[in-house]
Structure formats: C-alpha cells, structure tokens
C-alpha positions in Angstrom: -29.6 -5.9 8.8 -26.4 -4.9 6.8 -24.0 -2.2 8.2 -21.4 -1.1 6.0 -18.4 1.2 7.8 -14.8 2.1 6.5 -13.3 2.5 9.8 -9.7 3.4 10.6 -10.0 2.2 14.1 -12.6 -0.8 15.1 -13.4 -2.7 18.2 -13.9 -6.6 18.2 -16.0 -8.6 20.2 -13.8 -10.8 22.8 -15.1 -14.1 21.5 -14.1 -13.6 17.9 -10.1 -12.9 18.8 -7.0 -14.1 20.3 -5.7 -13.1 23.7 -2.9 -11.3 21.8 -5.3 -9.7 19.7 -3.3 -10.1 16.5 -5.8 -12.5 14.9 -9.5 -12.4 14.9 -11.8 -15.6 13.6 -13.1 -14.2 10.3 -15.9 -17.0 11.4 -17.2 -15.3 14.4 -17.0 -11.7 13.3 -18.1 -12.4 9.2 -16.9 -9.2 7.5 -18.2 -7.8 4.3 -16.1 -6.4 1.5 -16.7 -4.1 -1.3 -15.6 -6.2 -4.5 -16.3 -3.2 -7.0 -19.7 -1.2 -8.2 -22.7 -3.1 -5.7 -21.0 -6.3 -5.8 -19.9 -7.1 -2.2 -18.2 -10.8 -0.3 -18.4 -12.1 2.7 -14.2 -12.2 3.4 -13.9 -15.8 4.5 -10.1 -16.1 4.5 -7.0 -13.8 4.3 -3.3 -13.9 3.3 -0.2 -11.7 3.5 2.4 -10.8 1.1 5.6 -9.9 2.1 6.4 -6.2 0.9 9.8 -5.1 -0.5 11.7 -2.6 1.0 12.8 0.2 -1.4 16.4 -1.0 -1.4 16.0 -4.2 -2.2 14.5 -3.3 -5.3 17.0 -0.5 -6.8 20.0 -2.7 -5.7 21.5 -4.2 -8.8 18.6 -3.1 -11.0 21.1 0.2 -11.9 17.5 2.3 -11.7 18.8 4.2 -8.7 22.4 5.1 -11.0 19.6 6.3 -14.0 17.6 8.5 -11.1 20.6 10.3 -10.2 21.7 11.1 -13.4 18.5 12.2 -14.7 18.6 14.3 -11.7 22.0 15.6 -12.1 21.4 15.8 -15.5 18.0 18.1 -14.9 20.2 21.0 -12.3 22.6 21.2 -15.5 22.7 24.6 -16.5 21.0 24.8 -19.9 22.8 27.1 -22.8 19.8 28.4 -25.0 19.3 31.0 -28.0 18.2 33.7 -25.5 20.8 32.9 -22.9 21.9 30.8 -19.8 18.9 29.6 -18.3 19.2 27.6 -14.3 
C-alpha cells in the first residue's frame, strides 16, 4: 500500500522523532518524493542551504542604485508629439 499526500500540516509517529520534535528519523517514517512525471524516491537523507537575505545580495552589487533609477527614471514625465503624458 502506497499513500501519496501533499500536506501542509502532518502528524508523526512518536518513535520516528526527537523529544524537541525538530528532527524526525527519515529511517523510521520512509517518505516518498515525487522526482518528476511517475518517477518517485524513497528520500533517505536531507540537507539545508543557508538562504540569503535580500540585502546581502543588492549590497555592493550596485543593482539596488540601477532599480531606483529605472524607477525614478519610469515616474519622469514623458514629452511626446501629442503632448505631456504622466
């Protein structure tokens, strides 16, 4: 028997978590994950990526100067053969 659920809120069985419930033991519970089309895994080990915050990406690339002036640049009032256009 195969159940398959995309669930934004899931219970775990005691025995297949920590006290803390932060980790569970991919062992004990043995998820399955859609891999793309009909091909599905049995997910046997996970990692994390640290994710960078907004600001630590525009500083010193100059891309948040270029957003503001294509901004700035786009509330310009615009001169055009049939008049003054906002």
């Amino acid at each position: 028997l195969v159940a398959l659920i995309k669930a934004d809120k899931f219970w775990v069985r005691k025995n297949a978590r920590n006290d803390e419930v932060s980790h569970i033991a991919l062992d004990k519970l043995r998820p399955v994950r859609q891999l793309g089309g009909m091909a599905y895994g049995r997910l046997t080990e996970t990692f994390e990526i640290p994710r960078r915050s907004w600001s630590d990406q525009v500083q010193g690339s100059g891309l948040s100067a270029r957003l503001h002036k294509k901004n700035a640049e786009s509330q310009m009032t615009k001169v055009t053969k049939e008049g003054i256009e906002s």
